[in-house]
C-alpha positions in Angstrom: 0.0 0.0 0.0 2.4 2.3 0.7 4.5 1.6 -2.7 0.8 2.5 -4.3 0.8 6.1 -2.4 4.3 6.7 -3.3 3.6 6.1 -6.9 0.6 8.6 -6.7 2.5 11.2 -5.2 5.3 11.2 -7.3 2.5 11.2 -10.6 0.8 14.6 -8.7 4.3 16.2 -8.1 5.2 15.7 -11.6 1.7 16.8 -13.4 2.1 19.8 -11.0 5.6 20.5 -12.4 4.5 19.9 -16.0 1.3 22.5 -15.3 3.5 24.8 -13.8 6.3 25.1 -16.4 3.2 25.1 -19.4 1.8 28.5 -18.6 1.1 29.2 -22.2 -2.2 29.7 -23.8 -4.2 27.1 -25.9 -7.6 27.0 -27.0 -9.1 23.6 -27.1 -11.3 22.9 -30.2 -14.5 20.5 -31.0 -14.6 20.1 -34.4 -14.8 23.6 -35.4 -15.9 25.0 -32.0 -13.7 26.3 -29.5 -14.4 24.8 -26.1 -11.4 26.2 -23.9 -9.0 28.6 -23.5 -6.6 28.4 -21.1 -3.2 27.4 -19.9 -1.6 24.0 -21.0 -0.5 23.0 -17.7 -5.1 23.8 -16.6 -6.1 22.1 -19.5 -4.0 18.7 -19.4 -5.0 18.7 -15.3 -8.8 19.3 -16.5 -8.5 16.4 -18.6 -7.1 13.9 -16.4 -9.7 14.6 -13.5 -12.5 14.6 -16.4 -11.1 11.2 -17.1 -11.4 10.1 -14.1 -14.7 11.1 -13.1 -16.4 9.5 -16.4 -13.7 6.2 -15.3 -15.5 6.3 -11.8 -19.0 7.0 -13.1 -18.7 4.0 -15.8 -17.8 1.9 -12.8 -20.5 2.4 -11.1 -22.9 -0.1 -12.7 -20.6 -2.8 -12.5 -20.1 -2.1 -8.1 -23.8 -2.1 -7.7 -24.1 -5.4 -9.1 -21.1 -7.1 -7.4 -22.6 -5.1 -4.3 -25.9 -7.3 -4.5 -24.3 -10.5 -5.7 -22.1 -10.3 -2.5 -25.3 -9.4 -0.8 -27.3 -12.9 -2.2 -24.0 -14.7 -1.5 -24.0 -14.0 2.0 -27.8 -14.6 2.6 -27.4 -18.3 0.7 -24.4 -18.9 2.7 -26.3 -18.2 6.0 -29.5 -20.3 4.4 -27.6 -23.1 3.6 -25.5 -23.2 6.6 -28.5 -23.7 8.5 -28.1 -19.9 9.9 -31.5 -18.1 9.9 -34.1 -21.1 9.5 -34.2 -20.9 13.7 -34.3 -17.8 15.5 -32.3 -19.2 18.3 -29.6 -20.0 15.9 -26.2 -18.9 16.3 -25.4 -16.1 13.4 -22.0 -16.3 11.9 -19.7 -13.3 12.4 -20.2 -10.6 9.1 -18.0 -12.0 6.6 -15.0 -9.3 5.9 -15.6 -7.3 2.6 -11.9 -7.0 0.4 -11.0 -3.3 -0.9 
């Protein structure tokens, strides 16, 4: 884990050097349309953190339905175990969730 954060900060600290040293002006175009003007170093920043967010947002489908698979998992494992069909039964500790 802490190979992982030293990788990210080393990746900030060196976008934040390239935005930094790019101070010049460049307007982003659509097709014909201009859509930005701005620094280099703002616009390269913008797009990585847009990137990001529409990563995250695209994953989002795909947690919510490992989210309820884990959730039916658990409730057959407590079903089949015999955990649940007697309310004096003993209930298993909550299984751990990974990161």
């Amino acid at each position: 884990m802490r190979g992982v954060v030293t990788v990210f900060a080393v990746i900030v600290a060196v976008v934040a050097i390239f935005a930094w040293s790019n101070g010049g002006t460049v307007t982003v175009m659509f097709w014909q349309w201009p859509l930005v003007t701005g620094s280099l170093g703002l616009v390269v920043i913008g797009a990585g953190v847009l990137g990001a967010l529409l990563a995250f947002l695209g994953s989002l489908p795909r947690h919510a339905r490992l989210g309820a698979r884990s959730r039916e998992l658990e409730q057959r494992v407590n079903v089949l175990g015999g955990y649940g069909a007697d309310p004096g039964s003993p209930r298993p500790e909550d299984t751990r969730r990974l990161p």
